[in-house]
C-alpha positions in Angstrom: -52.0 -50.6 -106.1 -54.8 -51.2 -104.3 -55.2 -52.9 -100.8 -58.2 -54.5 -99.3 -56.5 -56.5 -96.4 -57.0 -54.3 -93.0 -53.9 -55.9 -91.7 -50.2 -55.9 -92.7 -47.1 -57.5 -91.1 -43.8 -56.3 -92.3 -43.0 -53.9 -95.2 -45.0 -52.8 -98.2 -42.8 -51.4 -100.9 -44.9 -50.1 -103.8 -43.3 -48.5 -107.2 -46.5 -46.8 -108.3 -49.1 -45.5 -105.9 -51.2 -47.1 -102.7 -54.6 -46.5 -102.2 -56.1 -48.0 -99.1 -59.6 -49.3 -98.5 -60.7 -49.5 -95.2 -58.4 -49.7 -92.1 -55.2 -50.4 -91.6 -52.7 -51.8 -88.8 -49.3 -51.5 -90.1 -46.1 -52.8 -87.9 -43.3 -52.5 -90.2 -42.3 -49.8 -92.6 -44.4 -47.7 -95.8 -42.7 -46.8 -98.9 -43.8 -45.8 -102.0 -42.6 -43.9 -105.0 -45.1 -42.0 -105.9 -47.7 -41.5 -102.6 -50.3 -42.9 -100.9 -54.4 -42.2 -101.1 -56.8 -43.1 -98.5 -59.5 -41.8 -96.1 -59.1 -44.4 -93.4 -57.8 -44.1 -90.2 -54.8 -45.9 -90.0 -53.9 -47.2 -86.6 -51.8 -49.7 -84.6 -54.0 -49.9 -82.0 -57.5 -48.6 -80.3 -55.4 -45.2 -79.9 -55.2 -44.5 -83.6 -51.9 -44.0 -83.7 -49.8 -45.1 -86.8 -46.3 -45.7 -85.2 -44.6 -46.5 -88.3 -41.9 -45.0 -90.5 -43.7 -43.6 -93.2 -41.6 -42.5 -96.2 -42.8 -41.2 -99.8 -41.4 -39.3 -102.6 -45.0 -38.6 -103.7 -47.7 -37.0 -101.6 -49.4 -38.9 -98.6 -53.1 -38.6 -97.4 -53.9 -39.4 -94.2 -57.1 -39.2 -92.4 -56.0 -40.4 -89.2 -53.4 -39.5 -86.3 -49.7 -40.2 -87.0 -46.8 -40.8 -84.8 -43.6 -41.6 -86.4 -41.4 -40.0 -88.6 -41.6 -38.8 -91.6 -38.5 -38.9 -94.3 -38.8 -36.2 -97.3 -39.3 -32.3 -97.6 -42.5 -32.4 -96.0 -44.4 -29.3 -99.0 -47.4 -31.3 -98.7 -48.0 -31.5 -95.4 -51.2 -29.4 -94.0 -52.7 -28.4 -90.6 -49.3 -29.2 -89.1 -48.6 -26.7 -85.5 -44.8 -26.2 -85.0 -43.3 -26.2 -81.6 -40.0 -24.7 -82.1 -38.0 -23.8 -79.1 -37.4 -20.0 -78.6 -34.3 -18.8 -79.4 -32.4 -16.4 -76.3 -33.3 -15.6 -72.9 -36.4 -15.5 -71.3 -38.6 -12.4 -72.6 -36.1 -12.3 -75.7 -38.4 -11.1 -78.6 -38.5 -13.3 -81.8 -36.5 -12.3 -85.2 -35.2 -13.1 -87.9 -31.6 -13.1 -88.3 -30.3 -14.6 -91.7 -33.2 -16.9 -91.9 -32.4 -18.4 -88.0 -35.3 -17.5 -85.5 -33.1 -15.4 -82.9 -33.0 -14.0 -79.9 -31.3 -11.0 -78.0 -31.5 -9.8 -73.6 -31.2 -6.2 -75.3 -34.3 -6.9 -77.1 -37.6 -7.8 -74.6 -40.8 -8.0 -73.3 -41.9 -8.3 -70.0 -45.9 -9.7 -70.1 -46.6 -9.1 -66.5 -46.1 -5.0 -66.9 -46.3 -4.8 -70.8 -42.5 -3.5 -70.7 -40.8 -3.7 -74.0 -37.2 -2.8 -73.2 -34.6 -2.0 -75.9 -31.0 -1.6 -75.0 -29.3 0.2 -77.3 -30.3 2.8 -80.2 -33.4 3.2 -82.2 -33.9 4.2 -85.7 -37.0 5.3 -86.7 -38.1 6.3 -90.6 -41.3 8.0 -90.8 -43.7 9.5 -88.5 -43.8 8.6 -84.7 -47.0 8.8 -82.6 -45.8 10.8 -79.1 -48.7 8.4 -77.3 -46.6 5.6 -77.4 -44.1 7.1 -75.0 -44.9 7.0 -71.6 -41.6 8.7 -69.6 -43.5 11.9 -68.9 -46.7 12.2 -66.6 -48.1 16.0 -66.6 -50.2 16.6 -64.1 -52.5 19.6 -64.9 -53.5 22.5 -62.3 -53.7 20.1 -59.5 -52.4 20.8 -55.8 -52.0 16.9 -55.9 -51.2 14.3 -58.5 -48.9 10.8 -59.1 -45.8 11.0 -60.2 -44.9 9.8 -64.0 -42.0 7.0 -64.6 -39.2 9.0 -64.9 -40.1 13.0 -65.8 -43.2 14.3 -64.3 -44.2 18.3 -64.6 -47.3 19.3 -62.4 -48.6 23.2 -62.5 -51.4 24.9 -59.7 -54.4 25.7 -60.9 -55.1 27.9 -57.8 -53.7 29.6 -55.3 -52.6 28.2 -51.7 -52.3 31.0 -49.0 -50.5 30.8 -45.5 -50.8 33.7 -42.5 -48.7 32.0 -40.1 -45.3 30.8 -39.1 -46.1 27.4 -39.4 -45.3 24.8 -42.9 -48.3 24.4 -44.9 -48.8 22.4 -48.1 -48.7 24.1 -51.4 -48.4 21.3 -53.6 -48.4 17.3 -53.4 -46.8 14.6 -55.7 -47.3 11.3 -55.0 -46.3 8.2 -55.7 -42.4 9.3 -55.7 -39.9 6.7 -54.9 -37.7 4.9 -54.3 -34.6 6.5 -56.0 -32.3 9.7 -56.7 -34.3 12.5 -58.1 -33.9 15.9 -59.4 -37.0 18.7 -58.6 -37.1 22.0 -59.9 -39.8 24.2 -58.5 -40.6 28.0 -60.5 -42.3 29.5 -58.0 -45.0 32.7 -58.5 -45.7 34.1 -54.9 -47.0 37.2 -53.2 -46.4 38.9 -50.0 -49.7 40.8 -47.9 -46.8 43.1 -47.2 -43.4 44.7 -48.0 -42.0 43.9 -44.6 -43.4 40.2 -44.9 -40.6 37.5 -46.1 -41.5 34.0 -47.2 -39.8 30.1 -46.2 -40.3 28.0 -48.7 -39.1 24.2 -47.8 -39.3 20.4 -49.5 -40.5 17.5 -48.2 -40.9 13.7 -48.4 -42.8 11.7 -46.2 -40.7 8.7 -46.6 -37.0 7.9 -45.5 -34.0 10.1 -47.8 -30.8 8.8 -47.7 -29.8 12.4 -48.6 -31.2 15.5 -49.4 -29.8 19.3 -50.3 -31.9 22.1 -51.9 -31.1 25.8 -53.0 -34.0 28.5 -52.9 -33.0 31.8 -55.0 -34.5 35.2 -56.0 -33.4 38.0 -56.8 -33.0 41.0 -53.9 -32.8 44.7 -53.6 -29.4 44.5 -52.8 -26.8 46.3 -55.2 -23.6 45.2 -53.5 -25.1 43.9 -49.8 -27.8 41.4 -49.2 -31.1 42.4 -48.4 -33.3 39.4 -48.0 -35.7 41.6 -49.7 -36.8 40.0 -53.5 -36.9 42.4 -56.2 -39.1 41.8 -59.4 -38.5 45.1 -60.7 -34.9 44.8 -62.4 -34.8 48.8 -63.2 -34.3 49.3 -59.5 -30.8 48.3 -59.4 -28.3 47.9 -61.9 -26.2 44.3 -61.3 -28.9 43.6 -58.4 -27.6 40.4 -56.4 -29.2 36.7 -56.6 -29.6 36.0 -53.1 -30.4 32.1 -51.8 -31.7 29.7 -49.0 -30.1 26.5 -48.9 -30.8 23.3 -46.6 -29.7 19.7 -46.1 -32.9 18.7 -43.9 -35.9 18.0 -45.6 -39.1 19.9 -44.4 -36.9 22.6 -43.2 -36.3 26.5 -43.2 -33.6 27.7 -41.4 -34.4 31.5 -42.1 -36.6 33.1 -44.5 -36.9 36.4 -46.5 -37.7 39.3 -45.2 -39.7 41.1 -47.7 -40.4 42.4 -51.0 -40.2 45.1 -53.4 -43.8 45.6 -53.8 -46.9 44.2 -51.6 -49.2 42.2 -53.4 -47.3 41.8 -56.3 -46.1 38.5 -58.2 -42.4 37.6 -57.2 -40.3 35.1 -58.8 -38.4 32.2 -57.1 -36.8 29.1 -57.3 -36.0 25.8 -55.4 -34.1 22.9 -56.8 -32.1 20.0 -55.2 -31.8 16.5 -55.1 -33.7 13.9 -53.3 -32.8 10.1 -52.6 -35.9 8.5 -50.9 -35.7 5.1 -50.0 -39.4 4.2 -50.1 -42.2 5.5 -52.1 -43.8 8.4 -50.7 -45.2 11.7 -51.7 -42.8 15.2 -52.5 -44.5 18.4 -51.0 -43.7 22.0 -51.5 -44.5 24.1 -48.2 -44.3 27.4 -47.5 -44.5 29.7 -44.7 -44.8 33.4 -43.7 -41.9 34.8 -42.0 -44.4 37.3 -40.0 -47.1 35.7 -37.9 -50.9 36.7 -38.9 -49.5 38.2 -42.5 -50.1 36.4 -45.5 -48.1 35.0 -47.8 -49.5 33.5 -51.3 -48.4 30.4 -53.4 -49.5 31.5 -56.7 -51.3 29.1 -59.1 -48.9 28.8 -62.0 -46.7 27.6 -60.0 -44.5 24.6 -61.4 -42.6 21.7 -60.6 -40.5 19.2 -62.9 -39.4 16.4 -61.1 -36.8 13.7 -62.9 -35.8 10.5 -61.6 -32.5 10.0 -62.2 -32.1 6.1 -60.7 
């Protein structure tokens, strides 16, 4: 069938196929059995908007804009954009889940800090590129660097020395906080002489809520404390780990009092725990116990820092 009138009022019912020529203005209802042909806009009014109910068991070809509905399985239908609504919470991520688009709050992605956060396990099959995890920072032979996400490991690259009684720095992480974390500092330090002990504190310059560190080494001592570290283990047999401990950040209460060997490397280590309120930077200082004789910091010397919350 072919129709030359521009302007229809009611319904057209054909059992073969339409073909229009020209415009149309349609204001009742399309059918056809077999589909309709036509490169003319079809429009109700100036907006070119067919706002009709358009329903075919063949194909339909349309030129135009189209508002209505349409009733059938749509396979012919091109250059269509769906809308769907997304399925879960906000930030869910898209899949498929026994052909329904779904959603899941343990599954997301955060656009503002490119976050994707997975509660729950991961399976992985095949190889795994160790760039795309980001939970440890290292910060290489630096007296200063920024703290990592969650585990951050920073060495010295040189030495940091200290003649007086008085806290200097010998290493600076910044960027730490707010939160509970665990620090672990490996220490390689050297006395100007045997009589010459060494403080070694922790510091934040921010607000803790609490803080408690241990600093060990091993002494001279066989059965009494010495305060005097030992790196030759032949000296004694069952020589004694001897330890500072504090509760005040920035602090030493008492020191060592010497060493095995002057100018030698000496082994020691402070750990604790840390819960800083606002971000600030962690510091390792150090001290001599003997005013106007040196005590070194030893590059080498490591931290590993982990926040735990």
């Amino acid at each position: 069938m072919q129709i030359f009138d521009p302007s229809i009022t009611g319904s057209l019912l054909a059992t073969g196929s339409i073909t229009f020529i020209g415009n149309m203005v349609l204001t009742g209802s399309l059918t056809s059995s077999q589909g309709f042909n036509g490169t003319a806009s079809y429009a109700l009014s100036a907006s070119n908007a067919l706002t009709a109910s358009f329903a075919s068991s063949g194909n339909g070809f349309f030129s135009g804009s189209f508002s209505g509905s349409f009733q059938g399985n749509g396979s012919a239908l091109t250059g269509v954009v769906a809308s769907a609504s997304p399925a879960g919470p906000d930030t869910s991520i898209q899949f498929n889940d026994g052909g329904t688009t779904a959603g899941s709050a343990d599954l997301t992605f955060n656009n503002t800090t490119n976050q994707l956060t997975l509660t729950g396990s991961l399976n992985i099959t095949g190889s795994v590129d160790a760039t795309i995890f980001t939970n440890t920072t290292k910060i290489s032979g630096s007296a200063s660097g920024a703290a990592g996400k969650y585990i951050t490991t920073q060495f010295l690259g040189s030495d940091a020395t200290n003649s007086t009684t008085t806290l200097a720095t010998a290493m600076t992480t910044t960027g730490v906080g707010p939160g509970l974390y665990q620090f672990k500092y490996v220490i390689r330090y050297q006395s100007a002489a045997t009589t010459t002990g060494i403080g070694i504190a922790v510091d934040h310059t921010q607000t803790a809520n609490y803080f408690v560190s241990s600093f060990w080494f091993v002494s001279t001592g066989g059965t009494a404390a010495t305060g005097v570290a030992d790196q030759v283990s032949a000296v004694l047999a069952g020589q004694m780990v001897e330890g500072k401990s504090e509760r005040v950040k920035g602090t030493v209460t008492t020191t060592t009092t010497g060493v095995d060997t002057a100018n030698a490397d000496m082994l020691a280590v402070v750990e604790g725990l840390i819960d800083v309120t606002a971000s600030g930077d962690l510091i390792l200082e150090f001290r001599s116990e003997v005013a106007a004789s040196q005590v070194v910091i030893k590059s080498g010397t490591s931290l590993i820092l982990t926040k735990m919350s």
